[in-house]
Backbone as a printed PyTorch tensor [residue, N CA C, xyz], in Angstrom:
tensor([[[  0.8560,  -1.1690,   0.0000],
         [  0.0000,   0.0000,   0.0000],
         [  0.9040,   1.2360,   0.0000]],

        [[  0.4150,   2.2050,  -0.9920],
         [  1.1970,   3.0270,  -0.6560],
         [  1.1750,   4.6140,  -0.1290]],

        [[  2.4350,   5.5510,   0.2780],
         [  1.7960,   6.4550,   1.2140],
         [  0.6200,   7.3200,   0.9410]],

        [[  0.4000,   7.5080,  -0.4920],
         [ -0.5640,   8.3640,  -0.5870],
         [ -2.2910,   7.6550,  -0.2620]],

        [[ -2.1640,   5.9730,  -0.4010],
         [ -3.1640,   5.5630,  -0.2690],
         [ -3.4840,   5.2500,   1.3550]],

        [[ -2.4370,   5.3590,   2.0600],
         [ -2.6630,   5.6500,   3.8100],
         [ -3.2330,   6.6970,   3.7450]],

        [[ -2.3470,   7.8150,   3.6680],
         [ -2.7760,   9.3280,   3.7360],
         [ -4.5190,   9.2370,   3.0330]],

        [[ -5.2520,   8.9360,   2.1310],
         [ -6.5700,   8.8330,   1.6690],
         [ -7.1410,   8.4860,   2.7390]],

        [[ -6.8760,   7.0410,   2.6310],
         [ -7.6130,   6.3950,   4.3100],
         [ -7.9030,   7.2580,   5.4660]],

        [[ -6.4650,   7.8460,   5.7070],
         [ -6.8330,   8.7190,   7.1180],
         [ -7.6020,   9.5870,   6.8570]],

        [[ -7.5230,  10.1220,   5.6590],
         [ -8.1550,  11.1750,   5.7150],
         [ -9.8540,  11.1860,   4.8990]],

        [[-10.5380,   9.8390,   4.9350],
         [-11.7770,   9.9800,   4.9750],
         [-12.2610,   9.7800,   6.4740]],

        [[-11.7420,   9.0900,   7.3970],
         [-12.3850,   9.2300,   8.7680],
         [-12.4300,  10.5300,   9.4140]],

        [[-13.8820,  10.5650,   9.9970],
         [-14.4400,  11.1860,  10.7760],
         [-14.4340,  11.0160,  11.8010]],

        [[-13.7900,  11.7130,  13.3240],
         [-13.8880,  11.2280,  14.9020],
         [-12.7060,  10.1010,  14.8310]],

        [[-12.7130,   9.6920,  16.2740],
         [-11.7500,   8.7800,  17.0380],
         [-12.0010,   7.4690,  16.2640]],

        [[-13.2700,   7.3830,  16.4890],
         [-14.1270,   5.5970,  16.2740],
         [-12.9250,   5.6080,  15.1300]],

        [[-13.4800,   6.3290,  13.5970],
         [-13.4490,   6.0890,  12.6900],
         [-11.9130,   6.0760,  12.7380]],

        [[-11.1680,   7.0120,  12.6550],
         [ -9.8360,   6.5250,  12.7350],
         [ -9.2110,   6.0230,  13.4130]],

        [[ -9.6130,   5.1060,  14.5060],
         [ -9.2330,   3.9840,  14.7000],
         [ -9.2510,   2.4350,  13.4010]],

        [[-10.3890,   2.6310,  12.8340],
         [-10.7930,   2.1190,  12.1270],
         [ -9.5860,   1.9660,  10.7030]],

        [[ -9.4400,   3.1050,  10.4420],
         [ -8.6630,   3.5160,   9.4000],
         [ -7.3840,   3.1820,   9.4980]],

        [[ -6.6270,   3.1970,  10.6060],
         [ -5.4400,   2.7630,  11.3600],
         [ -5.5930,   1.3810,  11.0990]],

        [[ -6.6620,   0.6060,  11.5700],
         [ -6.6920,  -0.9220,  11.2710],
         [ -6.5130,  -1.6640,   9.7540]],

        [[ -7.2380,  -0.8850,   8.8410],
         [ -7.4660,  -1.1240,   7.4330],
         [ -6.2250,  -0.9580,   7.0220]],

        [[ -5.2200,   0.1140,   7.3520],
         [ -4.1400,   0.3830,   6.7650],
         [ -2.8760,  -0.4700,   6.7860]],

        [[ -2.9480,  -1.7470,   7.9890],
         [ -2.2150,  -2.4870,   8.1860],
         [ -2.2660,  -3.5600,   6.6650]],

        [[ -3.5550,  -4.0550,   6.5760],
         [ -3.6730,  -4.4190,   5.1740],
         [ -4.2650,  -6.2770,   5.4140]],

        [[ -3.7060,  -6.4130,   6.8180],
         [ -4.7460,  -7.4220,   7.6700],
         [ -6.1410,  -7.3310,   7.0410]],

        [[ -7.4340,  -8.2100,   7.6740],
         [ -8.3460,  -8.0630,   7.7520],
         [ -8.9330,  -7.7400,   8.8130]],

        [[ -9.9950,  -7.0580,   9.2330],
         [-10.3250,  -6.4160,  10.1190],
         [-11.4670,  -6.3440,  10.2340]],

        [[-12.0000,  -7.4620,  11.5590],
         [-13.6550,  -7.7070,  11.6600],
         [-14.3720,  -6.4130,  11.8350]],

        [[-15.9510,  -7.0690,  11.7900],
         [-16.6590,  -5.7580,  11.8570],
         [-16.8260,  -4.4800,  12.5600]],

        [[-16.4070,  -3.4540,  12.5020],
         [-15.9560,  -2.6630,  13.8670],
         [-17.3820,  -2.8960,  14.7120]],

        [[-18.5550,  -2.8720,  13.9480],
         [-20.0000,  -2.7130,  15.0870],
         [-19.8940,  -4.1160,  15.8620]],

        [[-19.3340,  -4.9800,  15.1020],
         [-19.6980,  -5.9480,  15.9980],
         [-18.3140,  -5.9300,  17.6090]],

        [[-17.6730,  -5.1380,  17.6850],
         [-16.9600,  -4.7300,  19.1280],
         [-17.1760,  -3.7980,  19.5030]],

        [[-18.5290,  -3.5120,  19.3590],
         [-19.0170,  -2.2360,  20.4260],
         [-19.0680,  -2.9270,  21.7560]],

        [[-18.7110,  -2.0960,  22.6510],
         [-19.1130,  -2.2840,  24.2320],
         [-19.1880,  -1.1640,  24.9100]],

        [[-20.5720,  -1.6570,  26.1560],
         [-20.5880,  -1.0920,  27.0400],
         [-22.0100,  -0.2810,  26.6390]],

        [[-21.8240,   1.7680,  26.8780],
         [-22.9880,   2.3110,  26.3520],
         [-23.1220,   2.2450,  24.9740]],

        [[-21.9050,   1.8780,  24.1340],
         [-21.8210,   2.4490,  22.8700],
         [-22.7900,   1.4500,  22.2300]],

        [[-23.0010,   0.3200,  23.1010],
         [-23.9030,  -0.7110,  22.6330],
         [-25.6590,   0.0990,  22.8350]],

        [[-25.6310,   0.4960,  23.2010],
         [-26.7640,   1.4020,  23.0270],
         [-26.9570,   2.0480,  21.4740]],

        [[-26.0470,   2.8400,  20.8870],
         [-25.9180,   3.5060,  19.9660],
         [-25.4160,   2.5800,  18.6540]],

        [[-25.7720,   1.5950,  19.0080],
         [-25.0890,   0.4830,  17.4400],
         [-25.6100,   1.1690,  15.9800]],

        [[-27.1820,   1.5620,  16.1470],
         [-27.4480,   1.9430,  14.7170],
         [-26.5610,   2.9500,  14.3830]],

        [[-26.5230,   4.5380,  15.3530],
         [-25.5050,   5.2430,  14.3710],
         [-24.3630,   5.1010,  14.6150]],

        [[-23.1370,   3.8080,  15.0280],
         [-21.8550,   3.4410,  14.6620],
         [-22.5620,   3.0310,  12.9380]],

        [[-23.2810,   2.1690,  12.8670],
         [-23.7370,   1.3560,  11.6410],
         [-23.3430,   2.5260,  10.6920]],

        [[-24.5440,   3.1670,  10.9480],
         [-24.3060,   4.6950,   9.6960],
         [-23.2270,   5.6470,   9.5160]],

        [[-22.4430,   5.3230,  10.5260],
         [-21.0040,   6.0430,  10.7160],
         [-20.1150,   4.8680,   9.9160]],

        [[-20.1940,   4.2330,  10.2450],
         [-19.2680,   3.3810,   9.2180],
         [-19.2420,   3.3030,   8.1810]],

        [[-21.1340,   2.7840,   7.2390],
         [-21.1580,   2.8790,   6.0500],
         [-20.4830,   4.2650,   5.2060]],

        [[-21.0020,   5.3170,   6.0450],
         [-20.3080,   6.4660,   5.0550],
         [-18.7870,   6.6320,   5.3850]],

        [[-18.3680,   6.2960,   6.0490],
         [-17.0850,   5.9690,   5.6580],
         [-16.4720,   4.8450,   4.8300]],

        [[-17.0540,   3.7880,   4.7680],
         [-17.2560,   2.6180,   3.4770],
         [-17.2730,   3.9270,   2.1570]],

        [[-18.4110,   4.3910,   2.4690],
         [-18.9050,   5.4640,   0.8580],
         [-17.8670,   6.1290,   0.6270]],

        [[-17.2790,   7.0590,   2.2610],
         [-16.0850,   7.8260,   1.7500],
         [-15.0240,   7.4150,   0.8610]],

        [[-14.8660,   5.9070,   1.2610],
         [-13.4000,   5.3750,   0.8970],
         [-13.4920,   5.4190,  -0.4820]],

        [[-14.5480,   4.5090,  -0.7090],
         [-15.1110,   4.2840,  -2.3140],
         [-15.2210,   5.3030,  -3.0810]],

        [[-15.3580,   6.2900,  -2.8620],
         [-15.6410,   7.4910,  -3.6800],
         [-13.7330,   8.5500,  -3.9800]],

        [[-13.2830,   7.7950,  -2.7920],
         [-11.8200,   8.3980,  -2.8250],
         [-10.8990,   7.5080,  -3.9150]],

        [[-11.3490,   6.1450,  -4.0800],
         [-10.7490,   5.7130,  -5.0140],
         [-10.4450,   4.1990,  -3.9710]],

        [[-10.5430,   4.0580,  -3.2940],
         [ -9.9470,   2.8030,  -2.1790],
         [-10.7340,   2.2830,  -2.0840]],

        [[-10.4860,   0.4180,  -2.7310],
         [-11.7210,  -0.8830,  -2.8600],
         [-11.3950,  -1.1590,  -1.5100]],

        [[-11.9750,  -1.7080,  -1.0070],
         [-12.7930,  -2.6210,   0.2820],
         [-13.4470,  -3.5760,   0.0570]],

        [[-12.8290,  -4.9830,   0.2380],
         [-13.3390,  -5.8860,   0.3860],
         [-14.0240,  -6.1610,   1.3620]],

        [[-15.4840,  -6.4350,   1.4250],
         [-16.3900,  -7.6620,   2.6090],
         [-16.5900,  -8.5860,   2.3090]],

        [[-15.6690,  -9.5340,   3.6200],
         [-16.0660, -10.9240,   3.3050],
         [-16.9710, -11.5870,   4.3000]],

        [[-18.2200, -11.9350,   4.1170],
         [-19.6060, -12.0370,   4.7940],
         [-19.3790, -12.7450,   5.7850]],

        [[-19.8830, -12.4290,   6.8970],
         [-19.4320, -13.7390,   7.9750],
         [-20.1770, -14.9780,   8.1300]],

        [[-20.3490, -15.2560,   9.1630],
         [-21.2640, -17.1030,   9.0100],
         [-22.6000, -16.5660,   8.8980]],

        [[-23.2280, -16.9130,   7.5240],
         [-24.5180, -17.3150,   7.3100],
         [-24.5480, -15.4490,   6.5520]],

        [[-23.2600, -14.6850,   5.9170],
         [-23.3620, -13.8780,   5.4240],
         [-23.8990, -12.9170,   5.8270]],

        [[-23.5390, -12.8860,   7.5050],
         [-24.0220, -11.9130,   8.5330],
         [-22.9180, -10.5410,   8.3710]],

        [[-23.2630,  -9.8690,   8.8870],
         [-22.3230,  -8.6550,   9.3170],
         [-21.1330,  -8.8440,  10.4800]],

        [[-22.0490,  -9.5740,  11.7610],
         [-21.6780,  -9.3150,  12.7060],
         [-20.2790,  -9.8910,  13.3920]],

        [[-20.1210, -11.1350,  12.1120],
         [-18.6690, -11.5870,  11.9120],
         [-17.9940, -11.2610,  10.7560]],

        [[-18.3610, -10.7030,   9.9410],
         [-17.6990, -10.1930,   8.5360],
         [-16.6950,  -9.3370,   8.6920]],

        [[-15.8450,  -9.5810,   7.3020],
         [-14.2270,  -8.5840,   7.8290],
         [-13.8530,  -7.8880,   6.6790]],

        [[-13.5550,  -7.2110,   6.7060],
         [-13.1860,  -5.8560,   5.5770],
         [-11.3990,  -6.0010,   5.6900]],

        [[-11.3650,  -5.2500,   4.3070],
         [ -9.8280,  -5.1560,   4.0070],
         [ -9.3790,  -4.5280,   2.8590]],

        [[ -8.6200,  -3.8640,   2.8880],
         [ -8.0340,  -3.1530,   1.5460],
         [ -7.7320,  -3.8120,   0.5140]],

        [[ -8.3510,  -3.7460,  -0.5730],
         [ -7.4040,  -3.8890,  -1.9960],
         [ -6.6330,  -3.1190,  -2.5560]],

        [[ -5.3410,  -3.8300,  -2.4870],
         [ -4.3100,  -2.7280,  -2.9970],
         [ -4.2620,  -2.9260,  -4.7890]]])
């Protein structure tokens, strides 16, 4: 991967969550669903992590950076894992 395609990454996240997120993707690992490690209150607020994520999914995509999802058991979310295509 290269620096300018880090530098993209970081710079579609929005807030902490998300660039944490972005930090993870950039390793080039796969990287389970962030909603599905919510804890605590944030488990309260799952729908808008959900919508916080997708548009950062949108951001990436629109910046030029594929993202793979690979569906989890039974093509759920809640184990599914994302990852950069370089």
């Amino acid at each position: 991967m290269s620096e300018n395609q880090k530098k993209t990454i970081l710079s579609a996240a929005r807030g902490r969550w998300q660039y944490q997120i972005a930090q993870s993707l950039i390793t080039g690992r796969p990287v389970r669903s962030p909603v599905s490690t919510l804890a605590g209150k944030a488990k309260n607020y799952e729908l808008h992590y959900k919508s916080s994520f997708r548009s950062f999914l949108v951001r990436l995509q629109a910046a030029g950076i594929h993202i793979e999802r690979t569906p989890g058991i039974r093509g759920g979310e809640y184990t599914a894992t994302y990852r950069v295509i370089a």
